[in-house]
N, C-alpha and C positions, 0 to 999 in steps of 0.2 A: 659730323666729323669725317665718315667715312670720305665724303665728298670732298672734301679740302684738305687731305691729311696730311700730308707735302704742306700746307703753309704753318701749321700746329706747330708747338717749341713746348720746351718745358720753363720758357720763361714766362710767368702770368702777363706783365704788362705788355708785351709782344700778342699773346694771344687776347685779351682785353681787345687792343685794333683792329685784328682782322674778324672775331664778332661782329663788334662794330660796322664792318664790310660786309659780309657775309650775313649779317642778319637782320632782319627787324624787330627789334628788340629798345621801347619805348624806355624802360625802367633804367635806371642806370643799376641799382641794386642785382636785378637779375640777368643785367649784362653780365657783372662779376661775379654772378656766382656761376655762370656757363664757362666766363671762361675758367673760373677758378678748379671747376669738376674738369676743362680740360688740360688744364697742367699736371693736376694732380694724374687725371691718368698718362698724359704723354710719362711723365718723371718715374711713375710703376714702370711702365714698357722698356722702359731706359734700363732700371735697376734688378728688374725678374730677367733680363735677355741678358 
């Protein structure tokens, strides 16, 4: 995350793609659930700031 954090959103399907770019990651299951842990924190960041 640290590395791409500029491309992150709080929108899941948004971040689902650029996993998909960004990673190698075989599973579709544990595609969405990486990106789904990064939504859920971008949307914290968003609502604790």
């Amino acid at each position: 995350m640290r590395a791409h954090t500029g491309r992150f959103s709080g929108d899941f399907e948004e971040n689902k793609q650029v996993v998909a770019e960004v990673a190698v990651i075989e599973s579709k299951c544990v595609r969405n659930r990486v990106a789904g842990y990064i939504t859920r924190k971008q949307n914290t960041k968003k609502t604790s700031a």
